[in-house]
C-alpha positions in Angstrom: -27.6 83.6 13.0 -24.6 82.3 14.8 -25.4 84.7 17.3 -28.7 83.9 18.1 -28.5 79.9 18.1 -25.8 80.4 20.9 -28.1 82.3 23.0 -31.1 79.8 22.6 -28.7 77.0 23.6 -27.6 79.0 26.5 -31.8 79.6 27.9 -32.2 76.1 27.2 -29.0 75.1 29.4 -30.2 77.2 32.3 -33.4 76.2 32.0 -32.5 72.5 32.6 -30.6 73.6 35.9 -34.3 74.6 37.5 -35.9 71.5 38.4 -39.2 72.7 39.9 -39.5 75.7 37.3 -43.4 75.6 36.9 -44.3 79.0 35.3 -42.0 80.4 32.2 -42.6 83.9 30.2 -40.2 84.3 27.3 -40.4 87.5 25.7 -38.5 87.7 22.5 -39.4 86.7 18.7 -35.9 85.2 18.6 -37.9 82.2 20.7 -40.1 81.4 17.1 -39.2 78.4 15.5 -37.2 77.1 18.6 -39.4 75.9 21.4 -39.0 72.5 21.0 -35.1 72.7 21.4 -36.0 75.7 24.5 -38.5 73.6 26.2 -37.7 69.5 25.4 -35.1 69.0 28.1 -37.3 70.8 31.1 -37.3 68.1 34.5 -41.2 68.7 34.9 -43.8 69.3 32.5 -45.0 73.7 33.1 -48.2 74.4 34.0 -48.2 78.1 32.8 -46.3 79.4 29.8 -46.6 82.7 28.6 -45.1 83.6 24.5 -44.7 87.6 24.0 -43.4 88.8 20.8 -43.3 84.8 19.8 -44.4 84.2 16.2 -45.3 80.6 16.7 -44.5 78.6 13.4 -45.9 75.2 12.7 -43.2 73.5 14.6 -43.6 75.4 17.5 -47.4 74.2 17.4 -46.9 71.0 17.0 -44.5 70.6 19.8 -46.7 72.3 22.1 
C-alpha cells in the first residue's frame, strides 16, 4: 500500500543519517520484500542484523 511504501522510505531515510549504525533489529513483516531498498544506502556494512516477524522472500535472500 501507499501507506506502507512511505513508511519504508522514511526507515530507510533515517537509517542513512547513522553513519556508524553497526547492529539493526527490525521487527515488522511490513520489512519482507523490501530489504534491499531498507538496507542498500547504509554508510558501513552491519555486523549484526536481527529479522522478527520478517518473511524473507527470494529477493530479500538474494540481497542479503
Amino acid at each position: 500500500t501507499t501507506e506502507s511504501a512511505v513508511g519504508i522510505q522514511w526507515v530507510a531515510r533515517h537509517l542513512r543519517m547513522l553513519p556508524s549504525l553497526r547492529e539493526l533489529k527490525l521487527r515488522s513483516t511490513q520489512f519482507s520484500g523490501n530489504l534491499r531498498q531498507i538496507l542498500c544506502d547504509l554508510q558501513a556494512p552491519l555486523e549484526s542484523l536481527e529479522l522478527v516477524f520478517c518473511s524473507l522472500v527470494p529477493d530479500d535472500l538474494t540481497f542479503l
